[in-house]
N, C-alpha and C positions, 0 to 999 in steps of 0.2 A: 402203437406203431411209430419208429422213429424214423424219418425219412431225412435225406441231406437233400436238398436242392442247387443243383450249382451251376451259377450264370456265367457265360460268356461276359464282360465286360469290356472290351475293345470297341465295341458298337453302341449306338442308342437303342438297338430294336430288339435285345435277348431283353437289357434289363424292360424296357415298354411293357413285351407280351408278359415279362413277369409278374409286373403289379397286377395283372387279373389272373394271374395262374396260381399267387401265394394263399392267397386268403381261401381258394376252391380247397387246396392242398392242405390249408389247416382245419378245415371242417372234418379232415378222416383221420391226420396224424400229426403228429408232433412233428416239427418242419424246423431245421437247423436250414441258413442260408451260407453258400459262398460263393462271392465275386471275385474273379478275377482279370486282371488289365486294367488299365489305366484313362483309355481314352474316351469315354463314356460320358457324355454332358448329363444325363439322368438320372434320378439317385432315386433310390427304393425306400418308400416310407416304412421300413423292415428294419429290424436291426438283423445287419449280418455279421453272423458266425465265422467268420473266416475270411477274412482279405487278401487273398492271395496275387502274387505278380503276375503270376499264368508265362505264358508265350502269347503274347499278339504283336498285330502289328501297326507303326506308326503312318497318319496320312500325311501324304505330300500335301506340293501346292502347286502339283500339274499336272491333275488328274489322273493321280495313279497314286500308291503305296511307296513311302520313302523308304529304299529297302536300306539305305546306310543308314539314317537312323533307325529303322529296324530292327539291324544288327547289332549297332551300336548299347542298343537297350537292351540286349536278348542277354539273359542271366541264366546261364545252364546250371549252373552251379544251386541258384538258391532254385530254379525248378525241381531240382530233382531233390534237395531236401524239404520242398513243399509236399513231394511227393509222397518220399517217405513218411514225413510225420503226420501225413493225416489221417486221423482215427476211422477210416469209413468204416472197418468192422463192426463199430458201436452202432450202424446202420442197418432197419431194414429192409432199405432200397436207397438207392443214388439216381435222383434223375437231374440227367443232364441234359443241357442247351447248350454245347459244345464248347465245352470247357475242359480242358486238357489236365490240370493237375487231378481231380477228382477222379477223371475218366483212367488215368493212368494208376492210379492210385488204387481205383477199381479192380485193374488188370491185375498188377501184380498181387494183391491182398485178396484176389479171388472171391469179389463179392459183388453182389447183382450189381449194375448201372443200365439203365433205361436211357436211353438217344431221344430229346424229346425238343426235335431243333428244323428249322429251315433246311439247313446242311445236309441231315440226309434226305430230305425230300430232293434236291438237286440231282443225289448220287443217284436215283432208282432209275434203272434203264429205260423207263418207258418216259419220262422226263427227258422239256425240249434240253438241248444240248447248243453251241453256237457251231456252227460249219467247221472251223480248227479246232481240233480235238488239242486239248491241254495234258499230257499223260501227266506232268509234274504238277497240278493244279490239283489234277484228280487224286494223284496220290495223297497230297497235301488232308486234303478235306477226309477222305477214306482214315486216315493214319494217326492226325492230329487229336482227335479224341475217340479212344476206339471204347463200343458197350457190348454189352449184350442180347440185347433187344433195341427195336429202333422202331421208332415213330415218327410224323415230320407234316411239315405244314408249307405248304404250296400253293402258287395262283390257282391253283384248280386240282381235284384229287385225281392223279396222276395213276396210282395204283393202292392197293390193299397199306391200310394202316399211316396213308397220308391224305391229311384236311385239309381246308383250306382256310386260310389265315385266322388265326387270334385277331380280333378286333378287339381295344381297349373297349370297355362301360364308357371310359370318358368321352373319348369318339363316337359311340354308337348313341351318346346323350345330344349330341352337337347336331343343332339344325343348319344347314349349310344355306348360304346365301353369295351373290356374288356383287363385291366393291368395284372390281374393275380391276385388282392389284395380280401378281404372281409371285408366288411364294416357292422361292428357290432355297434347295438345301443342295448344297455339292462340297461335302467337308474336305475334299484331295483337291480344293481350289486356291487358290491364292485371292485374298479381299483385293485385289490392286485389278489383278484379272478379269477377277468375276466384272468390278466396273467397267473397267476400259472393252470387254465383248459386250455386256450388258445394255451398257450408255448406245451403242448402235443402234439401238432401236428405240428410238428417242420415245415416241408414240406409247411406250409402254412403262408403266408404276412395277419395279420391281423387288420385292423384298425379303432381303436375302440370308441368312442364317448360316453366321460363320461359325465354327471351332476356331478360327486364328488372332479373334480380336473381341475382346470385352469392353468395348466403347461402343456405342451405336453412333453411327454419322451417317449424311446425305451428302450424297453428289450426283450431279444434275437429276435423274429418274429415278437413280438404285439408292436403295438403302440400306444399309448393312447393320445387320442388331447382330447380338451375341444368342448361343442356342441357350433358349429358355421352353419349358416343355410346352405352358401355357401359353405364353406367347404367340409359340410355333404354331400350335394347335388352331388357334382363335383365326394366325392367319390365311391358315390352309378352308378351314372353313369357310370362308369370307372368299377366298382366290374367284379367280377364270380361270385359274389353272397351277398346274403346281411343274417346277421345271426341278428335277432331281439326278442322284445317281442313280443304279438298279440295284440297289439295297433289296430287302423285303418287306419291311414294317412301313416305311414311309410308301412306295406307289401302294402298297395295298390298303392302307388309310386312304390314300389319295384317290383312288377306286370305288372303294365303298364311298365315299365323300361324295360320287359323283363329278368330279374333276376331272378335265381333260390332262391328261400328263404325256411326258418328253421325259426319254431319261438318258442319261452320260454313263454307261458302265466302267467303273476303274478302272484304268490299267494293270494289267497283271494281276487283278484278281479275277480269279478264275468263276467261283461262287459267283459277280456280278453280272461274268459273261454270260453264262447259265440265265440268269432270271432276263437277263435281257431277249434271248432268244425263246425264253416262254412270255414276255411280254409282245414282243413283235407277233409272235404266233398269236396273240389274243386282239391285234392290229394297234398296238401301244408304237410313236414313233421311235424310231432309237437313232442318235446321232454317236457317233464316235468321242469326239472331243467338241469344242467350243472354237476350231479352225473357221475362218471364213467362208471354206470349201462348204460347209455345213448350214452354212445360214439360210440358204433358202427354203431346206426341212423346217426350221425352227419358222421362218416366215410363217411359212406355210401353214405349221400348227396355231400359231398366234392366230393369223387369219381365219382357218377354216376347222381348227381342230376341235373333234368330239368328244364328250365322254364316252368310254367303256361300259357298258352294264356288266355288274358283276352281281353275283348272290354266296354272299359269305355268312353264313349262319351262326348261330352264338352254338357250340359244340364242346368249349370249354369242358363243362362239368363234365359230359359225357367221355369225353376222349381223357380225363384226369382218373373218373371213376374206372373207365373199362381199363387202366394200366395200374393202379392199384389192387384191382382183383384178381388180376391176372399173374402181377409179378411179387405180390404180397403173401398169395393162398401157397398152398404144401406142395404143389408140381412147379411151383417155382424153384425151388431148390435143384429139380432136376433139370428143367431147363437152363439152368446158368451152368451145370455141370457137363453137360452137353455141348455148349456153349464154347468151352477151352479147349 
């Protein structure tokens, strides 16, 4: 059986869940890898098959997605001949983690793709939502990589055929202890920012995990390293707390960790808002941005905030195997046809 696996790479958290989802994948079939995007600190001890530009998009440094350089980057041109030339008929299954060349490639070449992503666990209606409905947000997520079947991994199993998160092995190995330090990740941040709101709260060791600077320095509290996976890891486990975006891979390590967390959702991305408002539903705090309007939340967490209990179970192999047998065996063919 030859299967293409194709990662999102815009994010740290498609490639993360990948390193435990690869090796599940190669015990049943032969496993071609493709990445695509660029902005990704984590790299897959995999050799991939395919590197593709994709469509993603670039982080600011105000808490939100820099849509000029976004645009600026977006290459319609070489997308759509990524599109065309990828052989997925040589495949007998495409699973994707919302990865747009492959998934499109799928469409038009008429051949199975499995949805096996955070993303659609967001879209399922019974999943929380934020109060302003986003229709361009939604359509976004709906549109950008469209399959034929769909799977999805959520704070909590929402409805039929979504889990709840991938925990790395590396993670679930890690005994958690607490140094006294916090371990901030907010990559749509500017390093100058994060100090100058950070250093306000003199009382507290901050340690903060840039995408914008490969130098590590101190100034007065905060410390700013560059994203390293182990590093990151080593520090979150060690935290009182972990201060983030509303990403999915980071608070939901940060959960299982046992760690009280605070999260920043992007601006303008729609996906963050979503988790933010299944975060709060789970009584996670949610600040908007890093305004001073906002400080006495964050106090407040600092002071008085709790960990979460969460119960995220190792499911992996189960939820690989039950989508292999399903979209591999002989009524597969007629479900993909059904499908268009």
């Amino acid at each position: 059986m030859k299967v293409l696996y194709a990662i999102q790479g815009t994010g740290n958290g498609h490639l993360s869940r990948a390193r435990d989802i690869i090796p599940v994948l190669q015990q049943r079939a032969d496993v071609d890898i493709l990445v695509s995007g660029t902005q990704a600190d984590v790299k897959l001890p995999y050799p991939i098959r395919y590197q593709c530009g994709g469509m993603g998009f670039v982080f600011g440094k105000s808490g939100g997605v820099d849509l000029w350089q976004t645009y600026r980057q977006a290459n319609t041109g070489r997308f759509y001949r990524e599109v065309r030339d990828l052989p997925v008929h040589n495949y007998d299954l495409v699973i994707n983690d919302f990865e747009p060349v492959s998934a499109w490639a799928c469409r038009w070449q008429r051949t199975p793709c499995v949805a096996l992503s955070h993303q659609y666990a967001v879209l399922a209606p019974t999943a929380p939502k934020p109060i302003e409905r986003d229709r361009f947000g939604e359509f976004i997520l709906k549109q950008y990589a469209p399959a034929t079947a769909h799977y999805g991994f959520h704070f909590a199993s929402f409805a039929e055929n979504i889990y709840t998160p991938v925990i790395r092995a590396q993670v679930r190995r890690l005994t958690p202890t607490d140094l006294g330090h916090y371990t901030v990740y907010l990559p749509s941040y500017d390093d100058e920012k994060l100090v100058k709101k950070l250093s306000r709260f003199p009382d507290v060791r901050w340690e903060v995990f840039s995408k914008h600077n490969r130098h590590p320095f101190t100034r007065q509290n905060v410390t700013i390293r560059p994203v390293d996976n182990e590093a990151f890891l080593h520090s979150m486990a060690t935290s009182s707390g972990v201060l983030c975006g509303a990403g999915f891979e980071t608070p939901a390590e940060a959960l299982f960790l046992g760690k009280k967390l605070l999260v920043i959702p992007m601006k303008t991305q729609y996906e963050q808002q979503c988790n933010a408002a299944a975060l709060s539903a789970m009584g996670v705090p949610v600040i908007k941005s890093l305004k001073k309007k906002h400080f006495p939340i964050l106090e407040t967490w600092l002071q008085h905030g709790q960990p979460i209990p969460v119960h995220f179970p190792d499911l992996t192999q189960c939820i690989l195997e039950r989508i292999l047998d399903t979209h591999t065996a002989p009524q597969a063919s007629s479900l993909l046809a059904a499908s268009f």
